[in-house]
Residue, then its C-alpha position, 0 to 999 in steps of 0.5 A: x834186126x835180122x841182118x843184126x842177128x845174121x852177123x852175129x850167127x856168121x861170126x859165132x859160126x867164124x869163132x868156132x871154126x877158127x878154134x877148131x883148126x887150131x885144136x887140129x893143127x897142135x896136135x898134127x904137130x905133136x904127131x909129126x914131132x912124136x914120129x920123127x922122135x921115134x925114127x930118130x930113136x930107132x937110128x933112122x935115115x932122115x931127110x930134109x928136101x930143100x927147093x930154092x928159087x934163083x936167079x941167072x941172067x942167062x937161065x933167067x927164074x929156075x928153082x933148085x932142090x936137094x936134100x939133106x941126110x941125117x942119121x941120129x945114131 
């Protein structure tokens, strides 16, 4: 009967977190996607970084970066 009771508090407990961060998440994305609008609009530098892993026989595992530039104006 307790452990009955226990797993249904964990998993109310589980529900709810869960619902929480996702709540959080959609609207991280909504004020990220908000922001880059409005740089674009206002005719902003933009930048992508990229990494990338590669492999070569002679360097073996190495990771490669750059980035990309954009302006929307």
């Amino acid at each position: 009967m307790i452990k009955t009771g226990i797993i249904i508090v964990i998993s109310a407990f589980a529900l709810l977190t869960l619902s929480a961060q996702d709540k959080d998440t959609t609207t991280k994305r909504e004020i990220r996607k908000a922001k880059k609008a409005r740089k674009m609009k206002q005719g902003k530098l933009l930048f992508t970084p990229l990494a990338r892993p590669a492999y070569t026989p002679e360097m073996y595992f190495i990771v490669a970066g750059g980035l990309i530039l954009y302006n929307q104006s």
